[in-house]
N, CA, C and O atoms as a printed pandas DataFrame, in Angstrom:
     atom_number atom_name residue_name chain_id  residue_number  x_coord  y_coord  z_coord
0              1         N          UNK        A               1    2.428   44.441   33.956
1              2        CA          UNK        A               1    1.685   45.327   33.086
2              3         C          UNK        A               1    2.633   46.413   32.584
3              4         O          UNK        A               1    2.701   47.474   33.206
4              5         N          UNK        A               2    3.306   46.221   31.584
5              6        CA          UNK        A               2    4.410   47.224   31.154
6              7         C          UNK        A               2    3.279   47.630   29.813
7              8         O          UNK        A               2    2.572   46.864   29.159
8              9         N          UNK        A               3    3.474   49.544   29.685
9             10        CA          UNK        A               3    3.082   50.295   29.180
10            11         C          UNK        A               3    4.189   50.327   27.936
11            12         O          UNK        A               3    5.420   50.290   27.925
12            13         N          UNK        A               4    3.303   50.401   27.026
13            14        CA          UNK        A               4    4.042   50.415   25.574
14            15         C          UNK        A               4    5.343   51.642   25.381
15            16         O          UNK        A               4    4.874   52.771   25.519
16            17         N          UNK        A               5    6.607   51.638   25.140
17            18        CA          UNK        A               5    7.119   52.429   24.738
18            19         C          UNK        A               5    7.250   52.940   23.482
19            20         O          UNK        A               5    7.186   52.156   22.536
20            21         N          UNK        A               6    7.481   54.520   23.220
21            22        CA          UNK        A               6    7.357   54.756   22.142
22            23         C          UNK        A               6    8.569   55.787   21.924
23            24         O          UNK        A               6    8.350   56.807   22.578
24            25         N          UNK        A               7    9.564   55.835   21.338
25            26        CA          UNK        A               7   10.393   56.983   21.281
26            27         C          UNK        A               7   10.079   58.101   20.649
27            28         O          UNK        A               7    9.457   58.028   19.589
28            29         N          UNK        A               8   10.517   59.545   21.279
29            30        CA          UNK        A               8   10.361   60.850   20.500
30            31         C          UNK        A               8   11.934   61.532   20.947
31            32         O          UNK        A               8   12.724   60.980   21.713
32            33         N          UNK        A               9   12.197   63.130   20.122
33            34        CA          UNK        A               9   12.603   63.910   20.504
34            35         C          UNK        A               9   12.495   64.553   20.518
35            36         O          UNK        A               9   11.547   64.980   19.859
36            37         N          UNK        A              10   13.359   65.521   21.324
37            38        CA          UNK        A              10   12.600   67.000   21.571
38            39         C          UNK        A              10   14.274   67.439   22.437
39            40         O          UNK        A              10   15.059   66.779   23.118
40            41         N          UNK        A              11   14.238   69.038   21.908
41            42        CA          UNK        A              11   15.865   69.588   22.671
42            43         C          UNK        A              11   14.953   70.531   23.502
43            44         O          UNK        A              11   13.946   71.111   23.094
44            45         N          UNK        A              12   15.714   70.591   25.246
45            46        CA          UNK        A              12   15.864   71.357   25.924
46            47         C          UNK        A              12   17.313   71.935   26.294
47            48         O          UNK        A              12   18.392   71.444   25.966
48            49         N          UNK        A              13   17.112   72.971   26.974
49            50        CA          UNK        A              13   18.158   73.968   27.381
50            51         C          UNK        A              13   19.464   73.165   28.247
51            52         O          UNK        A              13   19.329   72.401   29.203
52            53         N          UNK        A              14   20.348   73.464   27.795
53            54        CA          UNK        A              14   21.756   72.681   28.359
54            55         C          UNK        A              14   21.429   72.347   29.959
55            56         O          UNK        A              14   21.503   71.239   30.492
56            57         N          UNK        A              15   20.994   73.784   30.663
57            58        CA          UNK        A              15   21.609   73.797   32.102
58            59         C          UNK        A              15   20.677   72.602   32.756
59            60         O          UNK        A              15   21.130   71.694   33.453
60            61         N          UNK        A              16   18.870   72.823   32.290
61            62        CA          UNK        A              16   18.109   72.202   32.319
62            63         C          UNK        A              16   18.819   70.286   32.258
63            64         O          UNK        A              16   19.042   69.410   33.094
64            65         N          UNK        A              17   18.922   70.408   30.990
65            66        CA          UNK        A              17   19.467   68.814   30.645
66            67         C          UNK        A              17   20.565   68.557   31.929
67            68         O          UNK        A              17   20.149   67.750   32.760
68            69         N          UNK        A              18   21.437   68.934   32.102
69            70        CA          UNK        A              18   22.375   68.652   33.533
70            71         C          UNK        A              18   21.427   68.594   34.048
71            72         O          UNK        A              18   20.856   67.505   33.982
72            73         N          UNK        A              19   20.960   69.372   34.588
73            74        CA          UNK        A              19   20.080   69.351   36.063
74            75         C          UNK        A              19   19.204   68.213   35.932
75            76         O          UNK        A              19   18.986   67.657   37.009
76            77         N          UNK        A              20   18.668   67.729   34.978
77            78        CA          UNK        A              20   18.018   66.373   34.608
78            79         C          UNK        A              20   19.138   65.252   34.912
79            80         O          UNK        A              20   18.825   64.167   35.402
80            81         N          UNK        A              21   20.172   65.518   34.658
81            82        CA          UNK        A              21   21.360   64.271   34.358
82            83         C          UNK        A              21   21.655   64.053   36.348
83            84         O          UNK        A              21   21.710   62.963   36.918
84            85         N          UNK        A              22   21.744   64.924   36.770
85            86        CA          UNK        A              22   22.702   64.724   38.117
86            87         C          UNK        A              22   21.449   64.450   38.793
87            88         O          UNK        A              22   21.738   63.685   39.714
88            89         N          UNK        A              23   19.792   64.764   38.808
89            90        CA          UNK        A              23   19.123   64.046   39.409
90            91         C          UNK        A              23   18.927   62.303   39.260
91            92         O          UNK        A              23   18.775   61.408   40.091
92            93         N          UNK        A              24   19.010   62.332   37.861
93            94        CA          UNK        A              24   18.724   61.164   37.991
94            95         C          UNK        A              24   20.188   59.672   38.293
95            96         O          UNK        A              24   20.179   58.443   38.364
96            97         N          UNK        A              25   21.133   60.672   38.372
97            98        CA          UNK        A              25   22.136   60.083   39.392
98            99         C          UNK        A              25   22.005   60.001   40.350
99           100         O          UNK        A              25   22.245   58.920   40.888
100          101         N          UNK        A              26   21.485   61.258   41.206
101          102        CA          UNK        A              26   21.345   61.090   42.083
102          103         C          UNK        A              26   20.660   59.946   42.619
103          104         O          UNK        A              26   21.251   59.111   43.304
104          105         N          UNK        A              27   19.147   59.858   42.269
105          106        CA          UNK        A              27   18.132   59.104   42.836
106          107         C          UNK        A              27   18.626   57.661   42.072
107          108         O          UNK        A              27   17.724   56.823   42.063
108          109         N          UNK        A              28   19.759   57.271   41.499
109          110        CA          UNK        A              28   20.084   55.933   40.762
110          111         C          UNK        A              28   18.778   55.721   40.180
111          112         O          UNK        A              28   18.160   54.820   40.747
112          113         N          UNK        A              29   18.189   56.256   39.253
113          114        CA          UNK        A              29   17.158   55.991   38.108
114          115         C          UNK        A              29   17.920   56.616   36.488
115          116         O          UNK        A              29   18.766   57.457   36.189
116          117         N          UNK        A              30   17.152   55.763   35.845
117          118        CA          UNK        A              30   17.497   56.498   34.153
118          119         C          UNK        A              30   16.468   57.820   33.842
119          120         O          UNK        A              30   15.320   57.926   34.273
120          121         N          UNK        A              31   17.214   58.840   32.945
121          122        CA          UNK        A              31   16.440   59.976   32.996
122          123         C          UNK        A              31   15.210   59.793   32.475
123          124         O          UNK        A              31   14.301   60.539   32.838
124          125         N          UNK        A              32   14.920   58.514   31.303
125          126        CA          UNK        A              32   13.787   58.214   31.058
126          127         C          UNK        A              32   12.640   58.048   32.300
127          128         O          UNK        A              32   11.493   58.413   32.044
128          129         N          UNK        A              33   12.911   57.562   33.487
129          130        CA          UNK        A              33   12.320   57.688   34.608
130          131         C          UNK        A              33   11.911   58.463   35.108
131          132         O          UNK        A              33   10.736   58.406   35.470
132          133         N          UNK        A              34   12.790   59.674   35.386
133          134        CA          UNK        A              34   12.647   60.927   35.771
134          135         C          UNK        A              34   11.510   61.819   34.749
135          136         O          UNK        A              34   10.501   62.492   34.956
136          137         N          UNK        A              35   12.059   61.529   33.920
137          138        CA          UNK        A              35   10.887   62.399   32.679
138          139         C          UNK        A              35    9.586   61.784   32.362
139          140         O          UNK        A              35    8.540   62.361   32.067
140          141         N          UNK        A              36    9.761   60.820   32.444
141          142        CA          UNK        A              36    8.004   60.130   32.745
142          143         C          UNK        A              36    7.219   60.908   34.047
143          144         O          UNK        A              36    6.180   61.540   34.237
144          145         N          UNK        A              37    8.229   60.510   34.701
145          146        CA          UNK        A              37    7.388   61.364   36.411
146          147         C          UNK        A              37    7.180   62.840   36.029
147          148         O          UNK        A              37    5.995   63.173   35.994
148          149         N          UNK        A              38    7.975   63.681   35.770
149          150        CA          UNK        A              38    7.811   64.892   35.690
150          151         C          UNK        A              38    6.611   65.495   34.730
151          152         O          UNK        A              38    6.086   66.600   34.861
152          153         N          UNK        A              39    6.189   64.112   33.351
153          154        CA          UNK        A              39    5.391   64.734   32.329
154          155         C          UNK        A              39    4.101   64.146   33.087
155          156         O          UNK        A              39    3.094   64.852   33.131
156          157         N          UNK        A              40    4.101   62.942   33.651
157          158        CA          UNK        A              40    2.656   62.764   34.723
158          159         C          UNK        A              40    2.255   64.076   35.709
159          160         O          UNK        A              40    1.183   64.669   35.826
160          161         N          UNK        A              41    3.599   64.291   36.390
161          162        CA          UNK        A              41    2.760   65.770   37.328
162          163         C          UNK        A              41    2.538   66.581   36.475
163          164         O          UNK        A              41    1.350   66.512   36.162
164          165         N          UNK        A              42    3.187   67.500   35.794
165          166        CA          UNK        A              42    3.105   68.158   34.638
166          167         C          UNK        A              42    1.829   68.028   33.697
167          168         O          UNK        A              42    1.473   69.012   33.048
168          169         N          UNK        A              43    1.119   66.798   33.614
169          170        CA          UNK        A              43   -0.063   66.714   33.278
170          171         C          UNK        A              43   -1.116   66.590   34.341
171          172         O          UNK        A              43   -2.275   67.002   34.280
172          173         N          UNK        A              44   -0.425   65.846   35.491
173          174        CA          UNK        A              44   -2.102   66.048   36.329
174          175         C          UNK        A              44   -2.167   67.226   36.996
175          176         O          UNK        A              44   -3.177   67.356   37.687
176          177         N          UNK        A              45   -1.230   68.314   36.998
177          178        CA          UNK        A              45   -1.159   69.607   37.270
178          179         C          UNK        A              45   -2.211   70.351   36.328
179          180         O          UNK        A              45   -3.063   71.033   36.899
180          181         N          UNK        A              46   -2.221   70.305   35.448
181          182        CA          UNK        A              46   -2.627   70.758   34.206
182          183         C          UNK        A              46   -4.031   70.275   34.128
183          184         O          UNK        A              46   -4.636   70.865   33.233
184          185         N          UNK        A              47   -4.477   69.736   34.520
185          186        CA          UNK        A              47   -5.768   68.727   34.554
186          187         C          UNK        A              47   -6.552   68.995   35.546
187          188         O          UNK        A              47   -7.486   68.221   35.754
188          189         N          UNK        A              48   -6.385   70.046   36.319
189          190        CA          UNK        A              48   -6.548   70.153   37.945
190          191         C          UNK        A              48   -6.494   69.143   39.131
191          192         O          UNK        A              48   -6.807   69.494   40.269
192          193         N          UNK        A              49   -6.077   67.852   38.824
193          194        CA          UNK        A              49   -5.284   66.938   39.603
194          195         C          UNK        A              49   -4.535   67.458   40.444
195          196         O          UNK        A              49   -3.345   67.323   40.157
196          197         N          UNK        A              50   -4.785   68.128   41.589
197          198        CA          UNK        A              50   -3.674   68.490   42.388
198          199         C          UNK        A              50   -2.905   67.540   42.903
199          200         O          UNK        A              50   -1.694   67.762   42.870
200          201         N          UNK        A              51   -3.306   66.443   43.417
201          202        CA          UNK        A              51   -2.442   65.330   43.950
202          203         C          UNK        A              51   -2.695   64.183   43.552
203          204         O          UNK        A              51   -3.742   63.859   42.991
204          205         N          UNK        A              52   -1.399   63.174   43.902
205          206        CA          UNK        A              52   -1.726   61.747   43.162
206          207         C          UNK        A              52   -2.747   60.933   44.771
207          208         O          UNK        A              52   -2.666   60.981   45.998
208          209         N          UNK        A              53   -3.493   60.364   43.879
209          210        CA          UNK        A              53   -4.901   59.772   45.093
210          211         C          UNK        A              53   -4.706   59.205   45.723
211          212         O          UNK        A              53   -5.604   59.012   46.542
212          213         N          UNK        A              54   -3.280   58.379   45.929
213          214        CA          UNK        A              54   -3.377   57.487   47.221
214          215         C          UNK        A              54   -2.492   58.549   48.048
215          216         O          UNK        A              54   -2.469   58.565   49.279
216          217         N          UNK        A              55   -1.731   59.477   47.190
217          218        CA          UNK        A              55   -1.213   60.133   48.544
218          219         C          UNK        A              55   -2.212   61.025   49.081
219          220         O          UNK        A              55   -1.898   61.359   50.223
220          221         N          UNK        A              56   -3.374   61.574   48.662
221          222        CA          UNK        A              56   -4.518   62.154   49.419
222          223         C          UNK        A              56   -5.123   61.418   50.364
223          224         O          UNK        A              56   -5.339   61.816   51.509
224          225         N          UNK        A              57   -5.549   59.821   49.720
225          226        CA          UNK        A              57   -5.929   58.812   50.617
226          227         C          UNK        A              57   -4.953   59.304   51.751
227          228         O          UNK        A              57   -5.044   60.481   52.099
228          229         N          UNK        A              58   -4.172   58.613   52.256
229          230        CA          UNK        A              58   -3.392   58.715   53.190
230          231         C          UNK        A              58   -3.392   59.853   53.811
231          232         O          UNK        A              58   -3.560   59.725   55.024
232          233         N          UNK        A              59   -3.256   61.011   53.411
233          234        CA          UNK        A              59   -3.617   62.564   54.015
234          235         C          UNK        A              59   -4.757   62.146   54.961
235          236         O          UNK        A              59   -4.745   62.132   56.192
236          237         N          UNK        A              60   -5.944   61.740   53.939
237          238        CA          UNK        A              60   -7.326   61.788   54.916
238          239         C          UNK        A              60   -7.517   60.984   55.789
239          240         O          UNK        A              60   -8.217   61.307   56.748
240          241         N          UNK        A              61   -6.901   59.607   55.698
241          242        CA          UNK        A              61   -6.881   58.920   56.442
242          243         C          UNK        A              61   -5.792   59.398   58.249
243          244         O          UNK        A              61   -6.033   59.067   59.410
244          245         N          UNK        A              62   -5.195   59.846   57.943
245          246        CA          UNK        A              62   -3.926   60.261   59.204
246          247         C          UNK        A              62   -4.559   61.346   59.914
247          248         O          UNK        A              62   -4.388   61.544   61.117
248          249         N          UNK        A              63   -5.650   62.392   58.798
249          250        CA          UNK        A              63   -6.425   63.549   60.113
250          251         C          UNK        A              63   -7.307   62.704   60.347
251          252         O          UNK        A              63   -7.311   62.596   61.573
252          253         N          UNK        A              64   -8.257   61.859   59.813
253          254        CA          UNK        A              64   -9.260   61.616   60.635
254          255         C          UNK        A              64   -8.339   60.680   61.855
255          256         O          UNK        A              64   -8.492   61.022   63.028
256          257         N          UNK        A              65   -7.465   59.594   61.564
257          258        CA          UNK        A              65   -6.827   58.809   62.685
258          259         C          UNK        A              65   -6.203   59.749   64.172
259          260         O          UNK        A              65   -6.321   59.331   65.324
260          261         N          UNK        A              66   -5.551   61.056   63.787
261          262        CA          UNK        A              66   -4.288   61.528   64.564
262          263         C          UNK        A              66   -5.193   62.998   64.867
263          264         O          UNK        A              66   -4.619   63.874   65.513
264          265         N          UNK        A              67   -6.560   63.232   64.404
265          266        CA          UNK        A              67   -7.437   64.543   64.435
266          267         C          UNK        A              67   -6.955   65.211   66.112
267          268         O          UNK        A              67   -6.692   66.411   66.195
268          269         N          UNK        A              68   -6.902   64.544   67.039
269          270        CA          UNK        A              68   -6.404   65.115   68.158
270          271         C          UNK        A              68   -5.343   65.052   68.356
271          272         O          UNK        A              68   -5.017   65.685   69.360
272          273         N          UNK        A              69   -4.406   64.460   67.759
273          274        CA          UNK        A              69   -2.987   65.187   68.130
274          275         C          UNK        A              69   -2.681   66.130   67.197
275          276         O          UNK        A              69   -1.862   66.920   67.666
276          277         N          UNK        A              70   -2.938   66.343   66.267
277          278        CA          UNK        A              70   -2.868   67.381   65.347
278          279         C          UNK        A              70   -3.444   68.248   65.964
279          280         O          UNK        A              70   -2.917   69.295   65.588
280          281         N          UNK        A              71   -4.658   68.610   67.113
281          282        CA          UNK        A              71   -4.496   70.183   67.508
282          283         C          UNK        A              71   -3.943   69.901   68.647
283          284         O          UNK        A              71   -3.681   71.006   69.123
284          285         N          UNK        A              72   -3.622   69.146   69.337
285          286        CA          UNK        A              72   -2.307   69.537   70.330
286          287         C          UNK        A              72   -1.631   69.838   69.974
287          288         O          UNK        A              72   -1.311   70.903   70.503
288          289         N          UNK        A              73   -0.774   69.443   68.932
289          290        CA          UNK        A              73    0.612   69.717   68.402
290          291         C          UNK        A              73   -0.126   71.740   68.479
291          292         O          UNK        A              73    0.070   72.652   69.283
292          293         N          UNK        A              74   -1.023   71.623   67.110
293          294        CA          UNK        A              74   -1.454   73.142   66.786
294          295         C          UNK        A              74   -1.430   74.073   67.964
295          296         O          UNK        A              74   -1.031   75.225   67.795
296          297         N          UNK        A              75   -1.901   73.582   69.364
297          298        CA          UNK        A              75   -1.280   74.600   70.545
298          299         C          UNK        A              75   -0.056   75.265   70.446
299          300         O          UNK        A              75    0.326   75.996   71.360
């Protein structure tokens, strides 16, 4: 299921653009990658989406599973 691409542009700030460039070295992805991810949080931020749902799933799932070691640990 590949999502249609569409090209645009748009200039950001030099230091910004590095700091885009050496992450996405870092993590061996293309910055197109990186900037997809960033405009998804960036929008479900914006949306009041605080988190993406399966990583909440998983949140809720681990207190209800681990609910007592989580207040031991909390001792």
């Amino acid at each position: 299921m590949s999502a249609a691409r569409e090209k645009f542009a748009t200039q950001v700030d030099s230091e910004l653009l590095q700091s885009l460039r050496g992450l996405a070295k870092a993590e061996g992805r293309q910055i197109q990658a990186v900037v997809e991810d960033a405009l998804r949080d960036h929008l479900a931020a914006k949306q009041g989406n605080k988190g993406r749902e399966h990583v909440m799933a998983a949140y809720l799932k681990s207190t209800e599973r681990y609910a007592g070691l989580y207040e031991k640990l909390a001792q």
